[in-house]
C-alpha positions as CSV (number, residue, x, y, z in Angstrom):
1,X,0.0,0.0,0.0
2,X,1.7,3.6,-0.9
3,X,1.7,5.9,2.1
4,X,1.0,9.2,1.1
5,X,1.8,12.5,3.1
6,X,-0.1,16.1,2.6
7,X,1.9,18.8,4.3
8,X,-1.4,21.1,4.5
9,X,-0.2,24.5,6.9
10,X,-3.0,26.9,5.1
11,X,-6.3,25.4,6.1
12,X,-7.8,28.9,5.4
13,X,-6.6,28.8,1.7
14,X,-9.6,25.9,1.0
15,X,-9.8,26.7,-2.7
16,X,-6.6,25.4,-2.7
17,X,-7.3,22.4,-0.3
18,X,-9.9,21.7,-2.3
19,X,-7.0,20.3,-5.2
20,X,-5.5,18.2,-3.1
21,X,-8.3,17.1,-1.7
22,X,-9.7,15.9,-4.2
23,X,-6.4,14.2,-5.2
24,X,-6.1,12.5,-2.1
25,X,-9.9,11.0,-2.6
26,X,-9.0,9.5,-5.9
27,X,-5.4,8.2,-4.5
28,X,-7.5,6.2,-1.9
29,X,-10.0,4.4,-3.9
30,X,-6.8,3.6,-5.7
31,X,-6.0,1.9,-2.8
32,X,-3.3,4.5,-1.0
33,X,-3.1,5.3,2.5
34,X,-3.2,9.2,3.0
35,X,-2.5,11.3,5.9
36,X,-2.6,14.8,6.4
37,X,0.2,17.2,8.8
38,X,-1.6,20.3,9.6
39,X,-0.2,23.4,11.5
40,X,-1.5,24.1,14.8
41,X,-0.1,27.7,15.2
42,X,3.4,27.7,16.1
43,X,4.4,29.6,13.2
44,X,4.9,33.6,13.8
45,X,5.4,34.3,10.0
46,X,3.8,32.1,7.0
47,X,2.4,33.1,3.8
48,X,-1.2,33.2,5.1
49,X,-0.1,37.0,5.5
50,X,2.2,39.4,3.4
51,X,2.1,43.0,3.8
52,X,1.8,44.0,0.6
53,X,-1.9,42.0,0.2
54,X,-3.1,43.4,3.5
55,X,-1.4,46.3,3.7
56,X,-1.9,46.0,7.7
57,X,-0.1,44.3,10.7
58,X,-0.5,40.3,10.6
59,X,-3.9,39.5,12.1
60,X,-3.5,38.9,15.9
61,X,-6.2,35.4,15.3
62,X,-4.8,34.6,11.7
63,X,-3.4,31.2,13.6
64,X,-6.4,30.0,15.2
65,X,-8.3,31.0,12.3
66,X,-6.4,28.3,10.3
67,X,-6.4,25.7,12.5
68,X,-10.3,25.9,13.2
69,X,-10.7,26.0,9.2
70,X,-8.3,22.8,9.2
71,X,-10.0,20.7,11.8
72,X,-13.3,21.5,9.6
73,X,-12.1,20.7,6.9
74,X,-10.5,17.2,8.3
75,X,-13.8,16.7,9.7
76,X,-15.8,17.2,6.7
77,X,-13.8,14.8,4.9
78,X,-13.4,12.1,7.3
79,X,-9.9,12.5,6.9
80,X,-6.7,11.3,9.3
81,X,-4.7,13.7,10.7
82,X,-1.6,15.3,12.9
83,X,-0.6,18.5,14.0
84,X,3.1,19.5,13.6
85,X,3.8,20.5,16.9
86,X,3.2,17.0,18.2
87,X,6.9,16.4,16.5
88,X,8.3,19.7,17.8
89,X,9.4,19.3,21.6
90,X,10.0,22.4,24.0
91,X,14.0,22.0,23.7
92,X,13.4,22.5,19.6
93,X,11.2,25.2,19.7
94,X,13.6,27.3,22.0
95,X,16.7,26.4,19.8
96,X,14.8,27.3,16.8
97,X,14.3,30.8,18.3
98,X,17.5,31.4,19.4
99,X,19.2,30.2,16.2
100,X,17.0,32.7,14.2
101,X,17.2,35.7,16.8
102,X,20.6,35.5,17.0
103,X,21.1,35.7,13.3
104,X,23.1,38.5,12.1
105,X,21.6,40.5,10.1
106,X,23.9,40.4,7.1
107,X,23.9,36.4,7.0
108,X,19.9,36.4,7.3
109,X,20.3,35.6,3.7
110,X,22.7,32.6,3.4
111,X,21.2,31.4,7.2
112,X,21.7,27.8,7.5
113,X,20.3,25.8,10.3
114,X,21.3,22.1,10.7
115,X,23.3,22.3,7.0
116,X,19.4,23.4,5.6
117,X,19.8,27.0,3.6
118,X,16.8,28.1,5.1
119,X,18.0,32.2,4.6
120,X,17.3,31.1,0.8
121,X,14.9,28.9,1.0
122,X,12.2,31.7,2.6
123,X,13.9,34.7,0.6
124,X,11.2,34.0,-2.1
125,X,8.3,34.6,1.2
126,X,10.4,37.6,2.0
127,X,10.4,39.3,-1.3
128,X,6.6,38.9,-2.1
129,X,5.7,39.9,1.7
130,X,7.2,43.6,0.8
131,X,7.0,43.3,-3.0
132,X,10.6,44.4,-3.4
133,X,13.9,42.6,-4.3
134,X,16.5,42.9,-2.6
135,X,15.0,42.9,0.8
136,X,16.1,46.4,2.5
137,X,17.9,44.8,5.4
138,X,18.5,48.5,6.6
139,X,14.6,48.1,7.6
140,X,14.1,46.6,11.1
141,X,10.6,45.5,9.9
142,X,12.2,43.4,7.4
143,X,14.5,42.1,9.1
144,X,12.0,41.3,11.6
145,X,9.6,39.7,9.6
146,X,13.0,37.8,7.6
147,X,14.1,36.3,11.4
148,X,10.2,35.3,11.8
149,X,10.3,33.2,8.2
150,X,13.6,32.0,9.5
151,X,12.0,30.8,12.7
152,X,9.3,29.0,10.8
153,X,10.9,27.3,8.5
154,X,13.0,26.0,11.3
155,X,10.4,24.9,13.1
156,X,8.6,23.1,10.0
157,X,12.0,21.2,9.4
158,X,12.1,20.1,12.6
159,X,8.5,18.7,12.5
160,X,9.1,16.8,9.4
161,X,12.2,15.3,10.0
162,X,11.0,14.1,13.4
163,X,7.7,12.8,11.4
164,X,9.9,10.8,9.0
165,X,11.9,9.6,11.3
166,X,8.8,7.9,12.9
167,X,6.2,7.5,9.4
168,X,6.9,5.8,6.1
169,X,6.5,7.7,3.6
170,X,6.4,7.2,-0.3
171,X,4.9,10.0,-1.6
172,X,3.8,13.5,-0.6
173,X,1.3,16.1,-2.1
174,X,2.4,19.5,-1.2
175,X,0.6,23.3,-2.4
176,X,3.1,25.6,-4.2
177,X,6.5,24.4,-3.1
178,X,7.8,27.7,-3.6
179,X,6.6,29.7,-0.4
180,X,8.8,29.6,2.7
181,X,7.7,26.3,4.9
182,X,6.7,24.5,1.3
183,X,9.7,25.1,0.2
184,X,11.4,23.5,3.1
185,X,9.0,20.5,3.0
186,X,9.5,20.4,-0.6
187,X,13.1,20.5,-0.4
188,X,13.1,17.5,2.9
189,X,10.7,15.2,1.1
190,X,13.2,15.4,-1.8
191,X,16.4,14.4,0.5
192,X,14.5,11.8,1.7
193,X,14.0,10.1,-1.5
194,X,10.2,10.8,-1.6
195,X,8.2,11.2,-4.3
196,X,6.2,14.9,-4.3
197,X,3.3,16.0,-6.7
198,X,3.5,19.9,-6.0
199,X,0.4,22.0,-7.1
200,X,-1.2,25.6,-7.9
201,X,-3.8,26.9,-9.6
202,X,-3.7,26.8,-13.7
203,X,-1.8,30.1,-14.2
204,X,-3.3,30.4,-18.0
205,X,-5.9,28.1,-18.5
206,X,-9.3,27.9,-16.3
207,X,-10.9,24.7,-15.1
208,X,-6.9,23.0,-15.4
209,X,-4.5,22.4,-12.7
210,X,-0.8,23.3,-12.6
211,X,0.7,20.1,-11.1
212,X,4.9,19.8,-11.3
213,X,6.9,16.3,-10.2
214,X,9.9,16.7,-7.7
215,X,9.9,20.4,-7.7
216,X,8.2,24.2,-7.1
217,X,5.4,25.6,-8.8
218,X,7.4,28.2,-10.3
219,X,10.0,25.7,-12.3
220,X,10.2,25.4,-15.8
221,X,12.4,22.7,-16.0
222,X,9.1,19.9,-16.4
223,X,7.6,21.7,-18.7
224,X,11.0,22.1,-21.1
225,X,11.5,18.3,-20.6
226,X,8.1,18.0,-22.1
227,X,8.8,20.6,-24.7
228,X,11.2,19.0,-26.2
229,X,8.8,15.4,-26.9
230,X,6.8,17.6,-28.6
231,X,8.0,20.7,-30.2
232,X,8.4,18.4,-33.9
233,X,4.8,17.7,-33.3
234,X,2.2,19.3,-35.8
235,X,-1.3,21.0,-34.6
236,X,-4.2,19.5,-35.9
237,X,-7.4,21.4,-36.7
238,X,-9.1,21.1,-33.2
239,X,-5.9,22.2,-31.3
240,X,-5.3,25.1,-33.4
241,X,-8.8,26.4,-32.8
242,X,-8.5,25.9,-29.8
243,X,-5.0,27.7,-29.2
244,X,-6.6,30.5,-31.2
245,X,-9.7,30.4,-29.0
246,X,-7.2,31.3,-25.5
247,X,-5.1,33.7,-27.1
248,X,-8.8,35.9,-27.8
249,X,-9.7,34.9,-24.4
250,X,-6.4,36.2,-22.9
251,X,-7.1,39.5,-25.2
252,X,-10.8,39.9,-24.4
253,X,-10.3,39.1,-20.6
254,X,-12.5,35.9,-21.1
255,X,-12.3,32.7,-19.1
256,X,-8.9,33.7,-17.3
257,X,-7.2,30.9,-14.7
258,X,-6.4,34.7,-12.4
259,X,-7.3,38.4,-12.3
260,X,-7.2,40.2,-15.4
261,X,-4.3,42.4,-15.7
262,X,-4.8,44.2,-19.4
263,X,-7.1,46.9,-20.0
264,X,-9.9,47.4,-22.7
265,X,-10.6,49.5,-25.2
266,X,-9.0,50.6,-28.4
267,X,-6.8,54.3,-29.0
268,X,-8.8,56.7,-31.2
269,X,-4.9,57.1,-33.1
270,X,-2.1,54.8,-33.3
271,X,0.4,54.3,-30.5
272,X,2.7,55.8,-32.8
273,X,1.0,58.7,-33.0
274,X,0.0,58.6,-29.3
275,X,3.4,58.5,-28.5
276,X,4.2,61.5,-30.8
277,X,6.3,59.0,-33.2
278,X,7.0,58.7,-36.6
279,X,4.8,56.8,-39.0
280,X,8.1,55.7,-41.3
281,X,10.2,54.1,-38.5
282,X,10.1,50.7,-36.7
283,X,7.9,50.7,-33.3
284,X,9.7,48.3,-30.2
285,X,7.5,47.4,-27.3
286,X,9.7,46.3,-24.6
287,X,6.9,44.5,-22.0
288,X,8.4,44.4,-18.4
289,X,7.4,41.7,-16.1
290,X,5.8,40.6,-12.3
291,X,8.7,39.2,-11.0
292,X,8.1,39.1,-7.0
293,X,7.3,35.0,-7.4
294,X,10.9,34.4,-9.1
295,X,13.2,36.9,-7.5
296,X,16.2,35.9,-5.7
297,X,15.6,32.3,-7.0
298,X,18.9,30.9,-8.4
299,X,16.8,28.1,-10.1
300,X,14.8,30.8,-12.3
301,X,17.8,33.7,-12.4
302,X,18.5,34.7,-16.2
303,X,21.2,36.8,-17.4
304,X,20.0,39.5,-15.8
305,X,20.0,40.8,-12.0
306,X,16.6,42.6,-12.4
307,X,14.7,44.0,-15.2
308,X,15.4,46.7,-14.4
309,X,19.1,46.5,-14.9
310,X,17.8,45.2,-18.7
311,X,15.2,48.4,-19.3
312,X,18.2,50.4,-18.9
313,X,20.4,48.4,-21.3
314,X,18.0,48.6,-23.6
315,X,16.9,52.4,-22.9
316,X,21.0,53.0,-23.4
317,X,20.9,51.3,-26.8
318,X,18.3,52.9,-28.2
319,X,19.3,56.0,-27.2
320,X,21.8,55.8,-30.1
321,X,19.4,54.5,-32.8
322,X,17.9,57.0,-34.8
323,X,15.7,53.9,-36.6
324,X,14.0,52.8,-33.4
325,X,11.1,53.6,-31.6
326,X,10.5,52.2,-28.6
327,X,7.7,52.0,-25.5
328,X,8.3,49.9,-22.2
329,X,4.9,49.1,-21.2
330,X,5.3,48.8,-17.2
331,X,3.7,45.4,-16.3
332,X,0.0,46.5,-14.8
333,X,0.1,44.3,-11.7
334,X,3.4,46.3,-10.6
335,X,0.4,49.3,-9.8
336,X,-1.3,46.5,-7.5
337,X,-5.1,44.9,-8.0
338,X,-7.7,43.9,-5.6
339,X,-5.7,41.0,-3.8
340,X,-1.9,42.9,-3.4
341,X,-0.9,46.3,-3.3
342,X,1.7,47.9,-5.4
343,X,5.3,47.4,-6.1
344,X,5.8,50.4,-5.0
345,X,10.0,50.6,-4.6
346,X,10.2,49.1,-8.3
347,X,7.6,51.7,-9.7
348,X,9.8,54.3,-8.4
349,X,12.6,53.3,-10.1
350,X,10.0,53.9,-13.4
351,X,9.1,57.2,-12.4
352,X,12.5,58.0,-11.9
353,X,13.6,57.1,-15.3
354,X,10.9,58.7,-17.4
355,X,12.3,62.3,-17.1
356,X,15.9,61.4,-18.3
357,X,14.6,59.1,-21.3
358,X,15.6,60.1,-24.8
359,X,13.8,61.5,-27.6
360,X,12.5,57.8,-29.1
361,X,12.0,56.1,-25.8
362,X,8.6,56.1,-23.9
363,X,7.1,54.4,-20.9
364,X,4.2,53.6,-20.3
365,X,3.1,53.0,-16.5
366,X,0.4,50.9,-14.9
367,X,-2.0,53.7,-15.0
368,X,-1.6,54.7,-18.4
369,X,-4.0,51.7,-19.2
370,X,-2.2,50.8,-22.9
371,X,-3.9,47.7,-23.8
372,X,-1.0,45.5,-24.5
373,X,-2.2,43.3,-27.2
374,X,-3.4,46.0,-29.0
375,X,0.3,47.3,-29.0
376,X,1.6,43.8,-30.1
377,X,-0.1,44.3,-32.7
378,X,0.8,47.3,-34.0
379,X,4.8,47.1,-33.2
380,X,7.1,45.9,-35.2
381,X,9.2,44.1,-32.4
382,X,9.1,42.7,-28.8
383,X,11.4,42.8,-26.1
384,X,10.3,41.0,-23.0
385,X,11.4,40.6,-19.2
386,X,9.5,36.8,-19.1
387,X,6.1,38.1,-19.6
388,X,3.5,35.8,-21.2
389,X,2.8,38.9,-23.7
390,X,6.3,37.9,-25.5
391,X,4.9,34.1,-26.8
392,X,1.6,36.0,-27.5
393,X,3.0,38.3,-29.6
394,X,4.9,35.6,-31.2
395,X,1.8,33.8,-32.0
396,X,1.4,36.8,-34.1
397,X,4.5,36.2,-35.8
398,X,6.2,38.8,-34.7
399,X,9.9,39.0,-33.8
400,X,10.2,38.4,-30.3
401,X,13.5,38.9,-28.1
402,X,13.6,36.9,-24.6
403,X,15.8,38.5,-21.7
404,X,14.5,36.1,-18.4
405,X,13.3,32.9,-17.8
406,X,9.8,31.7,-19.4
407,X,8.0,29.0,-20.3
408,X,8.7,29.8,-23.9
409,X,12.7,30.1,-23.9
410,X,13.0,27.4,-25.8
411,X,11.4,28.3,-28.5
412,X,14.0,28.2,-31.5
413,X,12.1,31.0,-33.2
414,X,12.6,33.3,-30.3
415,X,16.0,35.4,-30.1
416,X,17.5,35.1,-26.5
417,X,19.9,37.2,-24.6
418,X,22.3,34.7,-23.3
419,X,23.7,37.3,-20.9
420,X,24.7,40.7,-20.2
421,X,26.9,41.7,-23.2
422,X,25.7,40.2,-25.6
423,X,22.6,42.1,-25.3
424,X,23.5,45.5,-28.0
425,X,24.6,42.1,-30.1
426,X,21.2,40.6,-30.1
427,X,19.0,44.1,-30.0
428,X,20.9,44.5,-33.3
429,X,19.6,41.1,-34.6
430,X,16.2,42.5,-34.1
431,X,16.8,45.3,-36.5
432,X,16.5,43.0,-39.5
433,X,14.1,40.6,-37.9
434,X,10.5,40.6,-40.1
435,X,6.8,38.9,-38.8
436,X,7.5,35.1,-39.6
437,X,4.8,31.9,-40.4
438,X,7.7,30.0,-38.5
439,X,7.7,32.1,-35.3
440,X,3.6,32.1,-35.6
441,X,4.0,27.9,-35.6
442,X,6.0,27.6,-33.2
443,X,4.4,29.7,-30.8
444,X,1.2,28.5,-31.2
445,X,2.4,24.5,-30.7
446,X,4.1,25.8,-27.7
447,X,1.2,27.5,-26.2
448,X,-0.9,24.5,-26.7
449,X,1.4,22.2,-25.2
450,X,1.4,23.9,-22.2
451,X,-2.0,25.3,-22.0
452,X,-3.2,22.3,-23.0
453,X,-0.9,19.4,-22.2
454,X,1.2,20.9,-19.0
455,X,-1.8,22.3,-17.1
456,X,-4.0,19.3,-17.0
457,X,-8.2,19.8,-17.3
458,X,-9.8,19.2,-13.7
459,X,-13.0,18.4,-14.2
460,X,-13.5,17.1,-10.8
461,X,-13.9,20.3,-9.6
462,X,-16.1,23.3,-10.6
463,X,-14.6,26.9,-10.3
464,X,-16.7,29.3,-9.2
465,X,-14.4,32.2,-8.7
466,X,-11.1,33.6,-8.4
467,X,-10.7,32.0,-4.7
468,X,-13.9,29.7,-4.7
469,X,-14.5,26.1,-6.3
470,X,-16.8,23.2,-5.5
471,X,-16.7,19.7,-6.3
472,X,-18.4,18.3,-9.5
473,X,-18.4,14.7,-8.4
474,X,-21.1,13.2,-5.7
475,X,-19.0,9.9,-4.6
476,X,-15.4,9.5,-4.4
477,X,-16.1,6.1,-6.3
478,X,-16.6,8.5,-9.8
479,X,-12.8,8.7,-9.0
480,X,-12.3,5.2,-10.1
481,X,-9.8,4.5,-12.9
482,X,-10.3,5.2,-16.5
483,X,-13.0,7.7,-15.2
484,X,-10.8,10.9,-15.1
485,X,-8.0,11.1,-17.3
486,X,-5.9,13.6,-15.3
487,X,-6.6,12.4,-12.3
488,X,-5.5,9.0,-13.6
489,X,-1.9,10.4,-14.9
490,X,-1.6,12.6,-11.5
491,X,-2.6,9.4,-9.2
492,X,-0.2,7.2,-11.0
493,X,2.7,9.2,-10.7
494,X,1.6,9.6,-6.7
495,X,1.5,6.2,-6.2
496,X,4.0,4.4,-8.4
497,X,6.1,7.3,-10.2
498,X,4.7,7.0,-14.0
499,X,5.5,9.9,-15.9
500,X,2.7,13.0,-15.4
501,X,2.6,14.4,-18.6
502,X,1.5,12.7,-21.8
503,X,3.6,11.3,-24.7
504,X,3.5,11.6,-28.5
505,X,1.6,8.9,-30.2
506,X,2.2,7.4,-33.8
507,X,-0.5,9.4,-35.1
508,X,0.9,12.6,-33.3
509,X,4.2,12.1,-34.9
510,X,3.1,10.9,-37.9
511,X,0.5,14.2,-38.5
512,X,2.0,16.9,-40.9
513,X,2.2,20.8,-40.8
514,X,-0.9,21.1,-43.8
515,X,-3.4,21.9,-41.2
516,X,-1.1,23.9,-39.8
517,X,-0.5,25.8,-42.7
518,X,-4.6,26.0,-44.1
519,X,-5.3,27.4,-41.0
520,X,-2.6,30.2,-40.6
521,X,-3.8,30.5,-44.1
522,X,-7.1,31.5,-43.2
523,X,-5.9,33.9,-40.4
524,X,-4.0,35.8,-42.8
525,X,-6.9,36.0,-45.1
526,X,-10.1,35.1,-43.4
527,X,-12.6,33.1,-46.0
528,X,-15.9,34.5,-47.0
529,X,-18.6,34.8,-45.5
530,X,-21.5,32.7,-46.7
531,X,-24.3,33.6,-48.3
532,X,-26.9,33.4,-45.2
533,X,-24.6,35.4,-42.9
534,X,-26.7,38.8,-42.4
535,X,-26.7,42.2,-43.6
536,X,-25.1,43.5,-40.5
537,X,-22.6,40.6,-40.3
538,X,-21.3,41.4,-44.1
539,X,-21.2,45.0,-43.3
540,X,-19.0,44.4,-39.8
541,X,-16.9,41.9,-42.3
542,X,-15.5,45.0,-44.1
543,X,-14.8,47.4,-41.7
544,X,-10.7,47.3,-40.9
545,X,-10.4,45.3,-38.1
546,X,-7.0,44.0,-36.1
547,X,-5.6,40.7,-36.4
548,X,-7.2,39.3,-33.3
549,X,-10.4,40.7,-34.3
550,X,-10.1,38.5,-37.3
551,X,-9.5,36.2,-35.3
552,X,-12.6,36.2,-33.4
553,X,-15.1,36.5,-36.8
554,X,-12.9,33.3,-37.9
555,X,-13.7,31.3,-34.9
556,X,-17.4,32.6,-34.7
557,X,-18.3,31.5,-37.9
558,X,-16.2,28.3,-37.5
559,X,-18.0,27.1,-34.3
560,X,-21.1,27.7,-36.0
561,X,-20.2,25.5,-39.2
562,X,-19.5,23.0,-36.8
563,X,-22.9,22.9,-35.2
564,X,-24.1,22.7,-38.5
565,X,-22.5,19.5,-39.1
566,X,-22.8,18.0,-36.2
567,X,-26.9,19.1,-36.4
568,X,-26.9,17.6,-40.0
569,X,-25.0,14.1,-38.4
């Protein structure tokens, strides 16, 4: 019988619960024993709390808030449970706060405890409590709150080794893996040889899940190893609608996985002549990133320190081109939304660089509400920081230049800064770089392969909101195999290590790029309408339109031929 762990501290985050949940039912009518180790409030500092989503002091109650919500939850699901400070003695807990308190402040960083980097392990925690990277170690409130993530994290190793030391073990489920005291269960179960299954919401597609083998939530290693089986592979018809359907979802604000960042509307003029620029020369949109969840990570650092240190290298460049135009479009959740607040220390560096920029170089903050894919498609190149606008643009077939780590840097089509000074070299690359069938291809197999292929459909669960899902099964028994087909590839690694992602098939390999090419065909030059479209439909057919707005009349009439078919069958 596999024994299976969940490491489960958040039991007031229960959309999340509700994944592994679920996952947990199907592992036992597989047959797995699972367990659940729950905190009980002996953490000062966890990621229930930052400061730059509440913007106030950590809730005196937060920890007996979670812990009621955790015992209701256990309860609910008939579930067997522990509480980590049964494996924490007195003697531990006082060594763990000395250890931390006693910290100096400029090894809070590099902080080992019992040969564990724990001062990197919750820098990620750190970094996305404040929203700023590097954490200001000049600030007693950060230090503070760093020696309280330090004390945790001590605390949670010490629970879990103790736990293993008295528990087998062969698998663990674990949220995120990325955030403080996951990271250090993440990074224990892994020295012990265990199996983990780490997971997070979908970040692009709604109704999925983001699940990731032997590693954080924020890793792009898993998806690259699955890249490569299929990056030869050909779309068919249905896969290319249906890559063309999310990239008008992404642009409309339409079925999104998280909280939409761009903003609607079209400009009266064109960004060029927004901007006050030239009609003749080329337009660069240089797209800036989020970057609180990857800072400070050595796993995800690129060639770059910050992006900010790479807006500047490119602001210096253009400064002596007199052929180049170029906007950087500030990432809108840098100005904050209704769940964090904004990066305020990076914004300033922004604001700060706008007075000194040259003639052909504009920036564009948060609140200038540019609709990004708009730009895309008006600009002649991209430069980007990481940001999921870079592939989308490239599924325009437009140049694309890659500075950080993303789920697309290994697309061949894409140009890549491979590290500081090479960067002039490759912005001069761009200059003769022209829109591209291959880059479009490309772009769009990549974009289905991860949005379709990496984050998994979950059926067995309904989403309801941003924060709030339900289950769309009755009995755990609907669970069974063959019933589910995610939740048979994510059991089956759990319980006996088969891979988690899905291979090419004969018929995969053996498809060829014609559909591929009828269909980027038609988007170039969208068919007829037919004879029984309306008046006003043939009338909206003419007026100009962008390319995602033929897009949206090529997938409209599309779905409706289908019905047609299938009405006629």
């Amino acid at each position: 019988m596999t024994q299976i762990l969940i490491f489960s501290p958040f039991g007031l985050w229960i959309y999340h619960a509700a994944y592994e949940d679920t996952i947990a039912l199907a592992c036992k009518v597989r047959g797995a024993k699972v367990d659940y180790l729950r905190c009980d409030g002996l953490l000062p500092e966890c990621d229930l709390h930052w400061d730059s989503k509440e913007n106030a002091p950590r809730p005196f109650d937060l920890c007996q808030r979670c812990q009621a919500a955790a015992k209701t939850t256990m309860h609910s699901i008939g579930a067997a449970y522990r509480w980590l400070g049964d494996f924490v003695s007195t003697a531990e807990t006082e060594a763990a706060f000395s250890w931390a308190q006693e910290m100096r402040v400029e090894n809070l960083r590099n902080a080992t405890f019992e040969e564990l980097p724990l001062g990197q392990w919750v820098q990620s925690s750190v970094i996305s409590y404040f929203r700023q990277y590097p954490p200001d170690l000049n600030n007693w409130h950060v230090v503070s709150v760093y020696r309280g993530f330090l004390y945790s994290a001590a605390i949670v190793a010490t629970g879990l080794r103790n736990y293993l030391k008295k528990n087998k073990v062969d698998a663990a489920i674990l949220f995120n893996g990325r955030q403080s005291i996951t990271r250090v269960a993440l990074e224990l179960f892994r020295q012990s040889g265990i199996r983990v299954l780490t997971h997070e919401r979908p970040e692009y597609s709604r109704g999925h899940i983001n699940v990731r083998p032997n590693t954080h939530c924020m890793n792009l290693n898993p998806f690259g190893e699955l890249w490569k089986e299929w990056a030869e592979i050909a779309l068919d018809r249905p896969a290319l609608e249906a890559t063309h359907k999310w990239l008008l979802e992404r642009k409309t604000g339409v079925n999104l996985a998280w909280l939409p960042f761009n903003s609607g509307g079209e400009p009266e003029t064109s960004f060029r002549a927004k901007m006050g620029f030239r009609a003749d020369k080329q337009l660069w949109v240089l797209f800036t990133s989020s970057t609180d969840e990857t800072a400070g990570d050595p796993v995800m650092k690129g060639p770059f320190e910050s992006q900010y240190e790479f807006v500047c290298g490119v602001v210096q460049w253009a400064a002596e081109r007199s052929d180049v135009q170029l906007i950087v479009k500030v990432h809108p959740n840098l100005g904050g939304n209704s769940y964090i607040g904004k990066a305020v220390n990076e914004l300033r560096l922004y604001e700060e660089l706008k007075p000194t920029l040259p003639d052909n170089v504009r920036i564009a903050l948060p609140e200038d509400l540019m609709n990004a894919y708009l730009l895309a498609e008006e600009a002649d190149i991209g430069l980007a920081f990481g940001s999921l606008i870079g592939l989308e643009m490239a599924m325009l077939g437009k140049p694309v230049l890659l500075a950080a780590r993303s789920l697309y840097e290994n697309c061949s089509t894409i140009l890549k800064v491979g590290s500081k000074e090479e960067l002039p070299e490759m912005l001069e690359k761009c200059l003769d770089a022209k829109t591209d069938r291959e880059i479009q291809r490309e772009a769009f197999r990549l974009a289905y392969c991860y949005i379709s292929r990496f984050e998994m459909e979950f059926p067995a669960l309904k989403i309801l909101g941003i924060n709030e899902v339900e289950p769309s099964y009755s009995q755990p028994e609907e669970f069974g195999v063959g019933k589910d087909r995610s939740l048979d590839r994510i059991c089956d690694y759990v319980m006996s290590g088969s891979p988690l992602y899905e291979s090419p098939n004969e018929c995969d390999i053996a498809r060829t790029t014609s559909e591929e090419d009828a269909f980027f065909d038609e988007l170039r030059n969208p068919p007829r309408i037919s004879d029984d479209t309306t008046a006003d439909e043939s009338k909206s057919s003419q007026e100009p339109r962008d390319f995602i707005g033929k897009l949206a009349r090529r997938l409209f009439f599309s779905a409706r031929n289908a019905l047609s078919r299938r009405s006629v069958a």
